[in-house]
C-alpha positions in Angstrom: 0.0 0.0 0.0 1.4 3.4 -0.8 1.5 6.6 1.5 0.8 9.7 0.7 3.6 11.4 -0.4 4.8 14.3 2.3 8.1 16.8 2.6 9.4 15.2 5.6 8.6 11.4 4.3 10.9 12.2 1.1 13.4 13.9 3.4 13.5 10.8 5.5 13.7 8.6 2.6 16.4 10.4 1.0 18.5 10.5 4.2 18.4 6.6 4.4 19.2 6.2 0.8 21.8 8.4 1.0 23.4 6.8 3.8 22.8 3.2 1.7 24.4 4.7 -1.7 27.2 6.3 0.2 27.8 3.4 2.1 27.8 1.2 -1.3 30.3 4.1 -2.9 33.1 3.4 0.0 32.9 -0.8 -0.2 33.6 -0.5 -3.6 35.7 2.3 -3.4 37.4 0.0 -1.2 37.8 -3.1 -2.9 39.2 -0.9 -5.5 42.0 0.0 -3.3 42.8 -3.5 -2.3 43.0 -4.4 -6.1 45.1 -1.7 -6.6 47.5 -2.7 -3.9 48.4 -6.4 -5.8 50.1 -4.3 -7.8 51.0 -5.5 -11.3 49.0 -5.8 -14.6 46.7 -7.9 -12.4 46.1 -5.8 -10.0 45.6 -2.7 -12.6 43.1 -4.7 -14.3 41.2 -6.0 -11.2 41.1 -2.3 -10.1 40.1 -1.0 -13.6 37.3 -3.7 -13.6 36.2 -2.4 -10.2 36.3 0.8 -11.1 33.9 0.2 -14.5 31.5 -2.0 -12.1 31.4 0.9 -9.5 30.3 3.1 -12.2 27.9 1.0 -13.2 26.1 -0.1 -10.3 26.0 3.5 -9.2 23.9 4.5 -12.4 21.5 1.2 -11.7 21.4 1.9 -7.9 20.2 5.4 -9.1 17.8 4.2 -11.0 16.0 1.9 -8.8 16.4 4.3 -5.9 13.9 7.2 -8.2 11.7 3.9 -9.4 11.4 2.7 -5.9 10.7 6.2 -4.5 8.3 7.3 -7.5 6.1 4.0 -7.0 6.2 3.7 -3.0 4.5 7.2 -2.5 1.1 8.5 -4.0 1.0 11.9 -5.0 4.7 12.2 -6.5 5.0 14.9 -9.3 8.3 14.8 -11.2 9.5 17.6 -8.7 9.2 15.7 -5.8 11.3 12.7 -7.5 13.9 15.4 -8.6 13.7 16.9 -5.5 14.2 13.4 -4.1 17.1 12.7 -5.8 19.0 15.6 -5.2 18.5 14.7 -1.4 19.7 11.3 -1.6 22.9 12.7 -3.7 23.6 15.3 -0.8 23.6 13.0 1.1 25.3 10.7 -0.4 28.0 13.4 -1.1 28.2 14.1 1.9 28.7 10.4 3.4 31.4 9.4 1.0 33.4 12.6 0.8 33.6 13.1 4.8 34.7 9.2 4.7 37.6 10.8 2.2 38.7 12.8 4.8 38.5 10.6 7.9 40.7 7.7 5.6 42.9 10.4 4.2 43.7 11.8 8.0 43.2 8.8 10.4 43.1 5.3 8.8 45.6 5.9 6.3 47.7 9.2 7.3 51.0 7.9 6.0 49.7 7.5 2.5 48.6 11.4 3.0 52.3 11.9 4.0 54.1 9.9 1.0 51.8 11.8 -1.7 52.9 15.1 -0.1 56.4 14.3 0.2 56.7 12.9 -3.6 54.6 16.6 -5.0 57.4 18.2 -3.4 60.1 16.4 -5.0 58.2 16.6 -8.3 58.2 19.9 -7.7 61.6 21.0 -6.1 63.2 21.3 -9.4 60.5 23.4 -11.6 59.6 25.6 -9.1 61.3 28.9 -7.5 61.7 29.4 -4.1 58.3 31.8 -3.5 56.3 29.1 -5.6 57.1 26.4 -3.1 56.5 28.3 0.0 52.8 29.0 -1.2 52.6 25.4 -1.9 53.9 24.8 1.5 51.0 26.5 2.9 48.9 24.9 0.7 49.3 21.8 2.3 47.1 22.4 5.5 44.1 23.1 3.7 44.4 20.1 1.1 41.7 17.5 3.0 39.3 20.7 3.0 40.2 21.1 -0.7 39.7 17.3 -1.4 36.8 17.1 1.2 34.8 20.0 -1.1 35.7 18.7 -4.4 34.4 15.2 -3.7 31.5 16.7 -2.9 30.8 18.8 -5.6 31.9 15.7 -7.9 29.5 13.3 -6.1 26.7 15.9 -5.8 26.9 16.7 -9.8 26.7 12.9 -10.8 24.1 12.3 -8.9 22.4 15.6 -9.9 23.0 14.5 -13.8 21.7 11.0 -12.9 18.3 12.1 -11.5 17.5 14.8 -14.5 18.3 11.5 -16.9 16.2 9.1 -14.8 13.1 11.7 -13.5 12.7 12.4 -16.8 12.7 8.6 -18.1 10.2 7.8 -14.8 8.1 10.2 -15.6 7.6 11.7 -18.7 5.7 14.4 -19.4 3.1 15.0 -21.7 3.2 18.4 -23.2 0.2 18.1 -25.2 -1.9 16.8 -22.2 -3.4 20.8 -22.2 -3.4 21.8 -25.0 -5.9 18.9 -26.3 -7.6 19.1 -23.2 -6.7 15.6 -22.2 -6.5 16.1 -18.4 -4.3 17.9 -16.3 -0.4 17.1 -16.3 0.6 16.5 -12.7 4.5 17.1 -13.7 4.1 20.0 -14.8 6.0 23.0 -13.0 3.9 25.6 -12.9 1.8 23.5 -11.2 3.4 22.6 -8.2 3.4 26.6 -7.0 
């Protein structure tokens, strides 16, 4: 049986799914990283592999989350289910970009540490004296850097992936009234 569709229900929703999709991101995200430390032609192709399937469960995981979503409530318009799934891709962002961080600064700080050490070699030699002191200080601010660029990554794929899919879901007639033939619930100027 489906509920009527309210604000704070799709809020809900898209905090849970959020959670779920961010949570799915980092496993494979993961697995990745262990593929990638065989090292090898083996290992580069087990972690290209996982990186393709990441990619593509992410779009189907998308997909079914705005299917799920647009058949579980009554009442949906195709701006809730775009407003749905721009929640669950904040969220979402916001999961797997502050996990970034955490791995970045706590559970792995000496990989951190190597990459920094190895730009300033890379570097040393190309650069002057005044360039490397403001890359010096550049440093600090690097997780914040990476921690907002995830996020603005994460947010826009899933922001492409639910204009794709909401409009797939549920398409909208544009000729619903102007024949007369009833009134078109996904219509935007409706909703205000």
């Amino acid at each position: 049986m489906n509920k009527e569709y309210t604000p704070s229900a799709g809020w809900n929703k898209a905090a849970v799914t959020g959670l779920i999709m961010g949570l799915a991101t980092i496993a494979l995200s993961q697995l990745q990283g262990l593929a990638s430390s065989i090292g090898g032609i083996a290992g580069s192709l087990l972690s290209s592999a996982i990186w393709v399937a990441r990619i593509i469960a992410c779009i189907y995981l998308f997909k079914g989350i705005l299917t799920r979503f647009a058949g579980g409530f009554t009442g949906i318009t195709k701006v809730n289910l775009v407003g749905y799934g721009l929640k669950v891709a904040l969220f979402s962002a916001l999961i797997v970009s502050g996990f970034a961080v955490v791995e970045m600064l706590f559970i792995k700080p000496d990989t951190y540490a190597e990459a920094i050490s190895q730009m300033r070699e890379a570097y040393s030699s190309v650069m002057d004296s005044n360039s490397m002191a403001a890359m010096e200080k550049m440093f600090p601010k690097f997780p914040a850097i990476m921690f907002t660029t995830s996020m603005v990554y994460c947010f826009i794929w899933g922001w492409v992936l639910t204009t794709i899919f909401s409009g797939r879901i549920m398409p909208d007639d544009p000729f619903s009234d102007v024949f007369g033939n009833g009134d078109n619930a996904n219509r935007l100027d409706n909703e205000q």
